[in-house]
C-alpha positions in Angstrom: 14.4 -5.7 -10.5 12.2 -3.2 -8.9 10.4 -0.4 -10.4 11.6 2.9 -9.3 9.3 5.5 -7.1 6.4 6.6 -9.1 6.4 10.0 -5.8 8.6 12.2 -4.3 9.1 13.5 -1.1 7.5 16.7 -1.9 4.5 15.3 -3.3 4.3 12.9 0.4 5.0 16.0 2.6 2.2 18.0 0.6 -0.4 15.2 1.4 1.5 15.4 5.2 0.9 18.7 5.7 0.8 19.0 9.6 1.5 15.9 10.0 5.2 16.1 8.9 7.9 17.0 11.5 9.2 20.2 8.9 11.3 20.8 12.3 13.5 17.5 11.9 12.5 17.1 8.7 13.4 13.5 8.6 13.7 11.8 4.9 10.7 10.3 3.3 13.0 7.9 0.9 12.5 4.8 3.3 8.7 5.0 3.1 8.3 5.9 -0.2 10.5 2.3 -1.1 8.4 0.4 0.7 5.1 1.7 -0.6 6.8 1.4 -3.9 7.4 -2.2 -3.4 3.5 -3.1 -2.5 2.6 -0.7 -4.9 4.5 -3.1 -7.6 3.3 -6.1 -6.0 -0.7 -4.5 -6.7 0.4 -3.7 -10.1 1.3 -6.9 -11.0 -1.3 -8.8 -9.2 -4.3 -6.6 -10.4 -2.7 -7.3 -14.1 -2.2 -11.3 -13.7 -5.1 -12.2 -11.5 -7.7 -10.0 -12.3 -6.7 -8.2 -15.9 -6.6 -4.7 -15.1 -3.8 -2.5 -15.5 -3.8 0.5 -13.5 -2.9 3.2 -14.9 0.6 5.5 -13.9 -1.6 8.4 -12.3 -3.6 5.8 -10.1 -0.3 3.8 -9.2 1.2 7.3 -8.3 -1.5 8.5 -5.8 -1.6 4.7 -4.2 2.0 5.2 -3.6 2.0 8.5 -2.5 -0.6 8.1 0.3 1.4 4.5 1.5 4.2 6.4 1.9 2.2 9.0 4.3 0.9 5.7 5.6 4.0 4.3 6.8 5.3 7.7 7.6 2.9 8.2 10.1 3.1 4.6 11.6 6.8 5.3 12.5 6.0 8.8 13.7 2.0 9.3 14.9 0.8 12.7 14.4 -0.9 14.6 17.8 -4.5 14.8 17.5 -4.4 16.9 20.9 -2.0 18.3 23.1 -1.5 20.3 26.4 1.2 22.1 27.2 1.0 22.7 30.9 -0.2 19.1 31.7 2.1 17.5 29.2 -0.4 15.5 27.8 -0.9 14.4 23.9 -3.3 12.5 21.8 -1.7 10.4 18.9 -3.9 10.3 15.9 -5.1 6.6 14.5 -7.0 3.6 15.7 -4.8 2.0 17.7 -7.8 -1.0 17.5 -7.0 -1.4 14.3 -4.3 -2.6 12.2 -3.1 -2.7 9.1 -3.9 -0.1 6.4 -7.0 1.1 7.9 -5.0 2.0 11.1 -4.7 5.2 9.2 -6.5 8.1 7.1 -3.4 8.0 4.6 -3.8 4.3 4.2 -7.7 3.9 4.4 -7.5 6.8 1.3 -4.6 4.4 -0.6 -7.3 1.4 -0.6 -9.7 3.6 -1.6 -7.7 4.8 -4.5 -6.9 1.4 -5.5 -10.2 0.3 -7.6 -8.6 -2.8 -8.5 -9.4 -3.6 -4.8 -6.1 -5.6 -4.6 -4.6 -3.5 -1.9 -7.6 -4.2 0.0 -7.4 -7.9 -0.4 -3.4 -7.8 0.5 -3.9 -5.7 3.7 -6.9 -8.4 5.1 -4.7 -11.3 4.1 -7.4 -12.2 1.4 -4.3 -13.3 -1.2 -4.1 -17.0 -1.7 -2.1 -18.6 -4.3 -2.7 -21.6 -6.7 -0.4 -23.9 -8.2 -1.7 -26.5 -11.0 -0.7 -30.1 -9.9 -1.3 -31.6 -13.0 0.9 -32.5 -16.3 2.2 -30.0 -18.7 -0.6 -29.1 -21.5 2.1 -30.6 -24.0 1.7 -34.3 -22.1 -1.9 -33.9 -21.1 -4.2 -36.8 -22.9 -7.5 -35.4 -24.4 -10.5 -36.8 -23.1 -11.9 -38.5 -26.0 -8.6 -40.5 -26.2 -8.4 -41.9 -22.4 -9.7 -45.6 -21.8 
C-alpha cells in the first residue's frame, strides 16, 4: 500500500515555471507517482536505517522537486534557441546521470538531510540479512562448551 502524493501539480508547475510546456500542458500525475514512490522508499529507509523521521513539510518539497526532476527528464527544457537557424540548447548535463543530471533533482538531494536520496541515487544502498538463529534459539556465551 502506497502512500498517496504529498504535491500537486500546481505546486510542480510553480517550481517549473518556464520550464513547463503551459502550451500542451501535459499532466504532471505520472511524475509526481514516481517521485512519490522514492519519496516513500527514503521515508522509510531514513526511519529504519538511520532513525530519523522526516518530517511532512521536508517529504513534501523532496517530492515536489522529483517530480520537476522527472518531468524535465521526459521533456528537457531549452537553455538556448534560434529561430532562423533552428538551432536549440537542452538544459542539463547530459555527462551526468542520475539525480544530479538536473537542477530540480540536485535541489531534491539537497533537501533531503537524511542524505538517503543521495545514497539511493549513487547506488550506495546495500542490504543485510542476519544468517544466524532466531534470538529465541540462540545459546548465551557463558553456556556454550
Amino acid at each position: 500500500m502506497s502512500i498517496p502524493p504529498r504535491t500537486t501539480s500546481s505546486l510542480v508547475q510553480g517550481l517549473l515555471l518556464d520550464d513547463y510546456n503551459k502550451a500542451k500542458a501535459p499532466p504532471l500525475d505520472p511524475f509526481i507517482a514516481t517521485a512519490s514512490n522514492l519519496v516513500d522508499r527514503v521515508s522509510s529507509l531514513a526511519a529504519t536505517y538511520k532513525g530519523i523521521n522526516l518530517d511532512t513539510v521536508t517529504l513534501e518539497l523532496i517530492e515536489r522537486w522529483l517530480s520537476a526532476h522527472f518531468y524535465l527528464q521526459s521533456d528537457q527544457g531549452l537553455q538556448s534557441k534560434s529561430t532562423r537557424g533552428a538551432s536549440g540548447q537542452f538544459q542539463g548535463k547530459t555527462d551526468v546521470v542520475g539525480l544530479q543530471g538536473t537542477k530540480y533533482g540536485q535541489a531534491a538531494i539537497d533537501t533531503d538531510y537524511s542524505r538517503v536520496l543521495m545514497a539511493i541515487d549513487k547506488g550506495w544502498i546495500a542490504g543485510l540479512d542476519w544468517l544466524g538463529k532466531p534470538v529465541s534459539q540462540q545459546i548465551p556465551y557463558f553456556q556454550r562448551d
